[in-house]
N, C-alpha and C positions, 0 to 999 in steps of 0.2 A: 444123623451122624455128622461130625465137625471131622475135614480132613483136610489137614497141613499140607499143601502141595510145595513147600519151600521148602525142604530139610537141610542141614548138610551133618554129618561125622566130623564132628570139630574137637570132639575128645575124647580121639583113640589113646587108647594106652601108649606109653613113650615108645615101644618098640618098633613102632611106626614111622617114628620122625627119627629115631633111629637109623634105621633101615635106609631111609628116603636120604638122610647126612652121608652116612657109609654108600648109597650110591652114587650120588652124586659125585664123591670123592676117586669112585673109579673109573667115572668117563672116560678120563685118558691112561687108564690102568686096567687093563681088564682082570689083569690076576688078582685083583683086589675083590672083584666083584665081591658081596654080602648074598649070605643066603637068604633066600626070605625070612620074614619075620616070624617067630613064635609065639601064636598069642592065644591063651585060652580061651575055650567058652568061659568058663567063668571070670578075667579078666575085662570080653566083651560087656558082659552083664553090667559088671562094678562100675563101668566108663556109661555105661546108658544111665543107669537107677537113678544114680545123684542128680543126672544132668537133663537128658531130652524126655525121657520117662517120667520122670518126678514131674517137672513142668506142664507135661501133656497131662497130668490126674491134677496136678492143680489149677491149669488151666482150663479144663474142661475140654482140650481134645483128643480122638479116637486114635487117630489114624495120621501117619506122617509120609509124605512120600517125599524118601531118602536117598543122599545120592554121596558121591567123596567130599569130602572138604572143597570148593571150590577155590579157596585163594591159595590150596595145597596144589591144584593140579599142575600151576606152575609148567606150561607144554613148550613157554620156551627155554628150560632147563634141558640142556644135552642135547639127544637126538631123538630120530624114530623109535629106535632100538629100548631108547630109555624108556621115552612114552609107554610104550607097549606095555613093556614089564614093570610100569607102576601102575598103568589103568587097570590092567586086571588083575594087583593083589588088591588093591584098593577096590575095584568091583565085587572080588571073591568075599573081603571083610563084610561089604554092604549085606552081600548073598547070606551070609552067615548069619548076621542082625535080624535079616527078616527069619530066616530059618526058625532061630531063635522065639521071636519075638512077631507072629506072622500076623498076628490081629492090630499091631501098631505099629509097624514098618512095612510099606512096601519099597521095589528097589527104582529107581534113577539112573544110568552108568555115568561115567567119562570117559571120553572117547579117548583115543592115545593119539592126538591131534600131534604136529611139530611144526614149527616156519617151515615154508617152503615144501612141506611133504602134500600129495595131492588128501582131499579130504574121503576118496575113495579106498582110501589105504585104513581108515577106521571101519570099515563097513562088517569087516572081521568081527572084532569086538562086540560092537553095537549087534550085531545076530547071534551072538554066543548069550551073550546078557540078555537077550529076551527070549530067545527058543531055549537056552540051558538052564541060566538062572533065572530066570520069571522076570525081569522087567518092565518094566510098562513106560520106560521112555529114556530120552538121553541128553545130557547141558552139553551143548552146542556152542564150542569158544570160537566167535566171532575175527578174534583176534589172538591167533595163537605166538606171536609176536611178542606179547606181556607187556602193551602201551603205545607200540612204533605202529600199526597197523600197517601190516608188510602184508597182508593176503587181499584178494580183492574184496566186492561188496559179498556180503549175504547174496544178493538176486544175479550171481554172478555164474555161466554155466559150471564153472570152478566147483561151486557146492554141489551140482545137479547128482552127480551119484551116492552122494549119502541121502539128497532129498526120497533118491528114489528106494530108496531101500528105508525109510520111515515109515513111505505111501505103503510098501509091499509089506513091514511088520505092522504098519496101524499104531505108530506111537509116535508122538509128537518131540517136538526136541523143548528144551527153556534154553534162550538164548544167554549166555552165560559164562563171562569173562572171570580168567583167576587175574594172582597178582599182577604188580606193575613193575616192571625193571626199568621204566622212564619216569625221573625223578620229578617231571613234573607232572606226573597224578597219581595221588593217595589212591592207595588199591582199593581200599570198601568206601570211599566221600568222592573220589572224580572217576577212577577210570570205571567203576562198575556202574556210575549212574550215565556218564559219556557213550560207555557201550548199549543200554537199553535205549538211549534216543537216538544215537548211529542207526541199531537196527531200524527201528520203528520208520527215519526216513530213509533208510534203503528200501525198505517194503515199498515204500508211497511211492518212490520215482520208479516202478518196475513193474513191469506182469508176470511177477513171481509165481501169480497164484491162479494164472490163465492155464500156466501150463503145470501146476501140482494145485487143481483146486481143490480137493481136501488135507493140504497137510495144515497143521497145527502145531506153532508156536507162542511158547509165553513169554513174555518179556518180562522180569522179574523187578522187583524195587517198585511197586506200580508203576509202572511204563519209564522210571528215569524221571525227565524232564515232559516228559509228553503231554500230560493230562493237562501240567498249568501252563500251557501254549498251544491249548490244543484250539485255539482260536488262530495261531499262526500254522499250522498244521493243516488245515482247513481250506486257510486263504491259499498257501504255498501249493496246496492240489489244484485249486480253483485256477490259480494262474498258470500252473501248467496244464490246463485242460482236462485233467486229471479225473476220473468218477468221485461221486461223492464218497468219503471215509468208510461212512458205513457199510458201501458197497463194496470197493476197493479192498480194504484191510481188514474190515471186522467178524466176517465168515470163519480168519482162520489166525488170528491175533490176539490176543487174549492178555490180560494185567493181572498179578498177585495184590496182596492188600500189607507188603512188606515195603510200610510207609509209618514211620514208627512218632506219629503223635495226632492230634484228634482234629484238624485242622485239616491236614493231608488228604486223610481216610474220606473226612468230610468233600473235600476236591473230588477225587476220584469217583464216587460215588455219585455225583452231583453231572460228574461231565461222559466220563465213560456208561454205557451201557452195561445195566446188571447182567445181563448174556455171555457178559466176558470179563467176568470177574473172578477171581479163583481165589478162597482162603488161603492164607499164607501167612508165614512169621518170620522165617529163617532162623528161627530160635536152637541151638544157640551157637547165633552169629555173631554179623558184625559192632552190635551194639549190645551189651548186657547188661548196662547199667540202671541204677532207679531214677525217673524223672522228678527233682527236686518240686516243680511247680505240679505231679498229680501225684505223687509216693505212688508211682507205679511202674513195673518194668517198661522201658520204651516200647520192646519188642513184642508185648504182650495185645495182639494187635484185635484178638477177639474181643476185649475190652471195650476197642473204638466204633469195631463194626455192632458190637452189640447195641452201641448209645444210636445210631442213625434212625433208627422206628422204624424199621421193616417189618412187617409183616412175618409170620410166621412161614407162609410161601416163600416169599424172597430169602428170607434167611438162609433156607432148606435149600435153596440155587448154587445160593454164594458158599454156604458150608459144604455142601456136597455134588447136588444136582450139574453144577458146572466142569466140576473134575472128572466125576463121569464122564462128561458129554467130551471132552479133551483128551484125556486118557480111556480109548473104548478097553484095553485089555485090566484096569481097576476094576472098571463094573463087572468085567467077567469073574473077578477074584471075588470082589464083594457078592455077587451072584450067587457061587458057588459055598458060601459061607467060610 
């Protein structure tokens, strides 16, 4: 079984960004407030078929685990109040997708994060979307700020009450920044690769994971900038006396394969341990064009990992084996057929 642990909902029907225009326009208006959005099952369908569906049967994967738009989630638009009531229509859509479509969508949420609000105040959401709606995990904006980095680190006791409530549902979060309202980083080329190697050295300088030793995080984009400096990553532990990598971070750390040419994949592959690799594409995301020098999607990433020579075992880690072991409440779904 091949399964997508990147998704996002990148082509809902217009009545969504609809919705999300008309709200935002009432922040300072409440009589304006928009009712939620109206959107068919059969609308759903029409927005998957063409786009993440079609891809998955021609791309030869099974299974996607799906979450909102991420450069939608936009948490520092407006306030808590807004947060709220866009993470769980947007949660509710995802719900509905998988409902739909239960053999190739599983759900992801987002959390209704805001500056300055504590991260304890998602913890709502995040238990509604895995005991109501079936989830199996949550993208974790590092920086709800949208580029300013106003919230403290990841390892900071600030996060500790959504840590704890991932420990007590058993589902892992992807660490996972939307847009950028700081014009000096492009949302999907600096601030969302800036965010995965922030996290990765917050992890290192911390004993985040003395005191939550089973939670689990993925760093998305293949680690950011990690893997090709993971020789100063190394040294910067070394010098601060720090345990070895592998010991320190790699129990409960983990990379997607959403590195979109053959060079990269090659990197990764080569430096990161298979044990913590997770198939991925983010298709269709940030990049959807065709690569002139392979005539092939960039994002098409089962492509790269297929040319490595793995073994029929390793394959079966990195396509599935590994998402299991990250996500325990998938295998339960996959378990139960």
């Amino acid at each position: 079984m091949i399964i997508d642990c990147h998704g996002h909902y990148t082509t809902a029907p217009e009545q969504l960004e609809g919705f999300r225009k008309a709200q935002i326009a009432a922040i300072n208006d409440p009589t304006k407030r928009p009712a939620p959005p109206k959107i068919s099952d059969d609308e759903l369908r029409e927005s998957l078929e063409k786009a993440q569906l079609k891809l998955q049967r021609e791309r030869g994967a099974d299974m996607t685990i799906f979450s909102p738009r991420a450069s939608k989630m936009e948490h520092h638009v407006g306030n808590e109040a807004t947060s709220i009531e866009w993470s769980r229509i947007c949660n509710d859509i995802i719900q509905r997708i998988c409902t739909l479509y239960p053999k190739n969508f599983v759900g992801v949420c987002q959390l209704p994060q805001s500056p300055g609000v504590p991260p304890a105040n998602s913890m709502g959401e995040l238990e509604r979307c895995v005991k109501e709606l079936g989830f199996i995990g949550c993208n974790l904006n590092p920086d709800p700020s949208g580029g300013y980095w106003t919230a403290p680190p990841l390892t900071d006791r600030h996060w500790y009450p959504i840590y704890e409530k991932m420990v007590e549902l058993d589902v892992p979060a992807m660490v996972h920044v939307t847009s950028s309202c700081n014009p000096c980083f492009h949302a999907t080329g600096a601030h969302y690769i800036n965010a995965d190697t922030t996290a990765f050295m917050q992890f290192l300088t911390s004993d985040l994971f003395k005191d939550f030793p089973t939670i689990k995080f993925i760093i998305p984009h293949g680690g950011g900038a990690v893997p090709f400096h993971w020789g100063r990553y190394r040294g910067l532990a070394q010098d601060m006396k720090r345990p070895l990598l592998t010991e320190l971070l790699l129990k409960n750390v983990f990379f997607d394969t959403c590195v979109y040419h053959q060079p990269g994949i090659d990197l990764l592959f080569k430096v990161i341990p298979l044990d913590n690799i997770l198939f991925g594409s983010e298709m269709v995301g940030a990049v959807r064009g065709i690569d002139p020098e392979t005539g092939q999607y960039y994002d098409d990433t089962k492509l790269y990992v297929d040319k490595l020579g793995l073994n029929s075992a390793q394959l079966k880690q990195v396509y599935e084996g590994n998402a299991r072991k990250v996500y325990p409440r998938l295998g339960k779904i996959l378990d139960q057929g």
